[in-house]
N, C-alpha and C positions, 0 to 999 in steps of 0.2 A: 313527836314524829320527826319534826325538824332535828331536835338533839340528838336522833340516832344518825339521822342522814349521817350528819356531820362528825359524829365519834366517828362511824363507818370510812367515811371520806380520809379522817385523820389516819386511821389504822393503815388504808391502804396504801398512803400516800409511804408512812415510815418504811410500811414493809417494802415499798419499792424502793426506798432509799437506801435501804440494809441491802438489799438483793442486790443494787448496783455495785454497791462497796464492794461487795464479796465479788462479785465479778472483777473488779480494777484488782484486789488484791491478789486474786488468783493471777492476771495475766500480772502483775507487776511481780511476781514469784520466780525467783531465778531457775534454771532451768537447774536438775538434779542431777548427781554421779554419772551419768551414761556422757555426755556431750561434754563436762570435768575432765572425763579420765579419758576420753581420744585427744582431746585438744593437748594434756599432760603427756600422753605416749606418743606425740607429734613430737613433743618437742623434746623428748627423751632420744627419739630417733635420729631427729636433726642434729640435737648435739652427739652423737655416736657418731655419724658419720660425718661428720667436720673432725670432731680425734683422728677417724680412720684416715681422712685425708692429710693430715697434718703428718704421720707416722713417717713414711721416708724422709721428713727434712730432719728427722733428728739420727745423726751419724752416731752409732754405740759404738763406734771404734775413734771416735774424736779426744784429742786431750780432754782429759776431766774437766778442766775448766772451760773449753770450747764449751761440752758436752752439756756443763751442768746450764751453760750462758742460753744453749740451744734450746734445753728443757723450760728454760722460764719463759723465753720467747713465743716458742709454739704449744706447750699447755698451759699454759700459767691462765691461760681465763675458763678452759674448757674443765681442768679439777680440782678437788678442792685441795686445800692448802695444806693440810693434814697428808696426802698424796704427794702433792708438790714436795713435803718439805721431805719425806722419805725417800722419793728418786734423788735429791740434791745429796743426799747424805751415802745413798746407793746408785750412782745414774747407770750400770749395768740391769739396776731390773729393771729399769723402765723400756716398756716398746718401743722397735726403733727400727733403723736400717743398721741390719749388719755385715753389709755386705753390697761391693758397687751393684751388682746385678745375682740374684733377679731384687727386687725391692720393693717394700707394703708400697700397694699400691690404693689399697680403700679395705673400707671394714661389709662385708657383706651381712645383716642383721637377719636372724633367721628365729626371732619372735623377743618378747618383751614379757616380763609379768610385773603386775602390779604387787608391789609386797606391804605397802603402805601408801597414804596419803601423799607423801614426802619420800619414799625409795621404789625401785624399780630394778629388775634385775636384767641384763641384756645378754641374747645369748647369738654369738654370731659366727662368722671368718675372718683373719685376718688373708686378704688376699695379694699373693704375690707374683709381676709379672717381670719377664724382660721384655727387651723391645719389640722383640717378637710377637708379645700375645698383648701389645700395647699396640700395634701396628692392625693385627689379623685378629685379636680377641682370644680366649681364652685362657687358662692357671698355670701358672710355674710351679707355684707351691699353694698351701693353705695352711693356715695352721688356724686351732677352734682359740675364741676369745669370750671370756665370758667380764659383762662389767655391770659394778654398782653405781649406780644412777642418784643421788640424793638431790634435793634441795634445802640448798641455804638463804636463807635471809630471801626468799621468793625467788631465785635463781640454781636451775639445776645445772648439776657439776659430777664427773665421777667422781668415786672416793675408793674405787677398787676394782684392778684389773688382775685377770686369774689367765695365765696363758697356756695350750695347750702342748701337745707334743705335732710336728708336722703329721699332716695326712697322704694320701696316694692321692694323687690325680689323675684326669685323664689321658695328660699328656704322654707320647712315649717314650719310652728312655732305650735306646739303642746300646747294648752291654756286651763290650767284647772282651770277656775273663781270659780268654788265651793269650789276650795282649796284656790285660790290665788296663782298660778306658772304656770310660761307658761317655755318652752324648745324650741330653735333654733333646726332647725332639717336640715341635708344633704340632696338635692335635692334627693337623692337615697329614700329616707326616706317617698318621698309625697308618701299616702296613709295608712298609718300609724295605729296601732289599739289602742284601749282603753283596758287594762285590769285591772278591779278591783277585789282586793284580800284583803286579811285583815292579816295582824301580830300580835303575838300574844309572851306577855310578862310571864315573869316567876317571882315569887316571892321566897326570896331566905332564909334561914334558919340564925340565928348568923355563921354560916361558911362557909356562902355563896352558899348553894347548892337549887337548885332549889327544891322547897315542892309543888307550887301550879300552874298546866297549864291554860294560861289563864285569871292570875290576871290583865293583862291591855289587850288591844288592840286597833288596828287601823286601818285604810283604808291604805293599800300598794296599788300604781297605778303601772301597769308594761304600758309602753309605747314599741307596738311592730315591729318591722320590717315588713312592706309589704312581705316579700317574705319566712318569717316565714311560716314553716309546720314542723308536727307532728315528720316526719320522717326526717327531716333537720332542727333542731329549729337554731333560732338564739338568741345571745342575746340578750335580753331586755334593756329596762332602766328605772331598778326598784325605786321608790318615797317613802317613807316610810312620813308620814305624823303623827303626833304628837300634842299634845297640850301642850302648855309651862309649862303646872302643870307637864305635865307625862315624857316631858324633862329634866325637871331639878329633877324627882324620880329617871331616868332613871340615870344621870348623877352621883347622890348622892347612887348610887346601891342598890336603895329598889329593882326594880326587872329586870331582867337579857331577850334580848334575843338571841336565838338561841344558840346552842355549843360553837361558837366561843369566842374565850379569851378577844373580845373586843367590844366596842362598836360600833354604825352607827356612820355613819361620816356626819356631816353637812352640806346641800347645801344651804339653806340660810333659814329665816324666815320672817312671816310678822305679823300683830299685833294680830293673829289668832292661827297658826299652826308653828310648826319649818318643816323644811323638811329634810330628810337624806337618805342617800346612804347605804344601808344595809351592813355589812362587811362583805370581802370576799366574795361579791354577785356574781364572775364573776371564783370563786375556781375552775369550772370543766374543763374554758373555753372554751364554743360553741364558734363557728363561729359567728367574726367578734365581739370579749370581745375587742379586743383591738380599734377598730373602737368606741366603745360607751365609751370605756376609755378616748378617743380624744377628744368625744364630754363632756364630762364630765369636763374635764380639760380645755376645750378652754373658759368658759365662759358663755355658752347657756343656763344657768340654770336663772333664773329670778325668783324672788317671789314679790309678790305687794300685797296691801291692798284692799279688796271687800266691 
C-alpha cells in the first residue's frame, strides 16, 4: 500500500514538473510573423521617409561632380550600393530637386507590401511644394514613387526607385491663352477672378519729363482673390502685358510709366508679348502683398507660345 502511495506521489510530482516546463517554454517562445512584420513595415516606412526628406538637397542640375559628391552624402546610407553605384555612373536618374522652386519636399507613403522576409515594396508621392504651400499647407505638384525596400546584412536600404509621370492637383492654375501665361495658384485661391484693365505709358521730353498721357498702352490683367470686397480688398496679382517693340522703347526710355523712379520688372516672355510686374505694385500694402509676394517669387509664373 505504502509502495503505491509513493509511485503515485512520484508520478504526480514528474508530471507537474513537465507541465511547468511546458509552460516556461511556451512563454519563453518568441512572439510569431504578426508583431515581425509591423515592427519590419515600421522601419521600412521610417527609412522611406528620411529618402523623401533628403530629395531636395540633392540639386540634378549641379556639376556632375557636385552632383555625384551630393548623391553619396545624402543617400549613401539610406541605399544599397548596388543603387548607389548606378546614380554615380547616371546622377540624372537619380530623385532630386530640379528646379529652385517648387521642390520635393517629403515622400507621402500611401501603403507598403510585404514581398519577402527581406524585400518590401513601397508605393507613395513624391510631394512638391513652393513657399507658398510650405507657409499655408498644401501640393504644387506630385508625382507617384514607387520603391524596393531590401535588407542587407540586417539593415534595410532601397535598391529600386521606379518614378512616375506628374499628376493634377488641387491647386489652381489661372491660364491666360490669349496672352500666353498661365500662374500656379494656392488652393485658397480656387475661385479666382479675371480683371482686365489697361496701362498706360508716358512720353517723355530731352529731360525726361513726361509731355504726353497716353503715348503707349496695354492690357494690365489683375488676377483676384476670391474673397476680395470693396470694403476689404485684397491684393492682386497685377500682369502688365507688352509687345516686344514697346519693351525694348520702354527699356531704352522713350516713354515712362507711372511716378515711380523705375521700371516693371520682368516675369517672363513668349515669342508675342513680354510680361511684368508693375513697380512698387504692392506700395500701400493690402492684405495678404506678402502672400502674392510668395507666389511671385516661388516660380508659378509660366509664359508659353499660342
Amino acid at each position: 500500500m505504502k509502495r503505491l502511495f509513493w509511485t503515485g506521489l512520484v508520478v504526480l510530482i514528474a508530471l507537474s514538473f513537465i507541465g511547468g516546463c511546458t509552460n516556461s517554454m511556451n512563454l519563453a517562445t518568441p512572439p510569431q510573423g504578426g508583431e515581425d512584420d509591423e515592427l519590419s513595415e515600421t522601419a521600412v516606412q521610417e527609412l522611406v521617409t528620411q529618402f523623401g526628406g533628403k530629395l531636395q538637397m540633392v540639386s540634378l542640375l549641379a556639376p556632375e561632380d557636385v552632383l555625384r559628391e551630393s548623391l553619396d552624402e545624402n543617400y549613401g546610407g539610406l541605399v544599397s550600393p548596388a543603387l548607389l553605384e548606378k546614380w554615380m555612373e547616371e546622377p540624372t536618374a537619380a530623385p532630386g530637386r530640379l528646379v529652385s522652386s517648387p521642390w520635393p519636399d517629403r515622400i507621402e507613403i500611401a501603403g507598403a507590401t510585404k514581398i519577402s522576409d527581406e524585400e518590401y515594396e513601397v508605393e507613395g508621392h513624391i510631394i512638391e511644394v513652393t513657399s507658398v504651400e510650405k507657409e499655408g499647407g498644401g501640393v504644387a505638384a506630385k508625382k507617384p514613387i514607387t520603391l524596393t525596400v531590401i535588407k542587407i546584412e540586417g539593415k534595410w536600404v532601397i535598391d529600386k526607385v521606379v518614378l512616375g509621370d506628374y499628376e493634377e492637383t488641387a491647386s489652381p492654375v489661372c491660364d491666360l491663352p490669349d496672352y500666353g501665361f498661365k500662374i500656379r495658384l494656392p488652393e485658397t485661391w480656387a475661385g479666382y477672378s479675371i480683371i482686365e484693365e489697361e496701362w498706360e505709358g508716358y512720353a517723355l521730353d530731352d529731360e525726361g519729363n513726361a509731355v504726353e498721357e497716353g503715348s503707349e498702352t496695354g492690357p494690365l490683367v489683375l488676377i483676384r482673390h476670391p474673397e476680395w470686397t470693396g470694403e476689404n480688398p485684397r491684393q492682386d496679382i497685377p500682369v502688365m502685358v507688352f509687345t516686344h517693340a514697346q519693351w525694348e522703347a520702354l527699356q531704352s526710355g522713350e516713354f515712362h510709366i507711372g511716378a515711380a523712379p523705375m521700371n516693371p520688372i520682368e516675369l517672363g516672355r513668349n515669342s508675342d508679348y513680354v510680361f511684368a510686374l508693375p513697380a512698387r505694385y504692392n506700395y500701400a500694402f493690402p492684405e495678404d502683398y506678402e502672400e502674392v509676394d510668395d507666389i511671385i517669387e516661388s516660380g508659378a509664373f509660366e509664359a508659353y507660345d499660342v
